[in-house]
C-alpha positions in Angstrom: -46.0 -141.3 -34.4 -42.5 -141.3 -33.2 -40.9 -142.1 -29.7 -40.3 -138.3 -29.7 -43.7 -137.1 -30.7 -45.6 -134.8 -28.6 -49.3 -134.3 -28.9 -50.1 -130.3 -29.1 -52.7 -129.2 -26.8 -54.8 -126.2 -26.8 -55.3 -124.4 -23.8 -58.2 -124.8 -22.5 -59.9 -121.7 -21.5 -62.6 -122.0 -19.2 -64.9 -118.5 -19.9 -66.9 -116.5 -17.0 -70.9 -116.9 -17.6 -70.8 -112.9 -18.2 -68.3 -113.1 -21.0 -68.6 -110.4 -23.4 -66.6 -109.0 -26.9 -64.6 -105.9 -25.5 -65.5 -104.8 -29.4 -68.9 -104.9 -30.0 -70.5 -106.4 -26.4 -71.9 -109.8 -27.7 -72.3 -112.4 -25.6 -70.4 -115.1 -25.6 -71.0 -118.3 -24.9 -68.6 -121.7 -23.6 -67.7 -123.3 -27.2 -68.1 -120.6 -29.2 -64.9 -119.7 -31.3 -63.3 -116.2 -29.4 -60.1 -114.5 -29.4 -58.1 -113.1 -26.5 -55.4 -110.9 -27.5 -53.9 -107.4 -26.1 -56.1 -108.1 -22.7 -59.1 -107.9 -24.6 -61.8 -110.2 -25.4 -63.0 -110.4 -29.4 -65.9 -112.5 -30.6 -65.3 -114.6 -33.9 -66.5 -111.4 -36.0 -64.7 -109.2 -34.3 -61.5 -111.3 -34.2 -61.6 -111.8 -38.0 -62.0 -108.3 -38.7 -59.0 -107.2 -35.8 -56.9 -109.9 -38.0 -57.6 -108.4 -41.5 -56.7 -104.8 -40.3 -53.6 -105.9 -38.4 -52.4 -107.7 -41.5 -53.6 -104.7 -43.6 -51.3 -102.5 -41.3 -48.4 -104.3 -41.7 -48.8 -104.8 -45.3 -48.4 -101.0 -45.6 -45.8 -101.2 -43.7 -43.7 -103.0 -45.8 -44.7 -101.2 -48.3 -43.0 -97.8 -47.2 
């Protein structure tokens, strides 16, 4: 650790009781892995499929 070293921190994100994936409506719960991106919710399973068919999307578009 240098004099210049900064600690990253992770927002932290404090979810409403009613929280709910935007993609598939599951419940979810305060510690439970999530993704918020585009305004929208996602749920671990949901965020890890919304990943694979972004990257999917791009990888065909390099390909063209």
């Amino acid at each position: 650790m240098g004099l210049f070293h900064k600690a990253k921190r992770e927002p932290k994100i404090i979810l409403p009781k009613d929280a709910r994936c935007d993609a598939c409506g599951k419940k979810i719960r305060q510690g439970e892995k999530f993704l918020y991106a585009d305004g929208k919710l996602y749920c671990e399973r949901c965020a890890r499929a919304k990943e694979d068919w972004e990257f999917l999307e791009f990888m065909a578009m390099i390909e063209d």
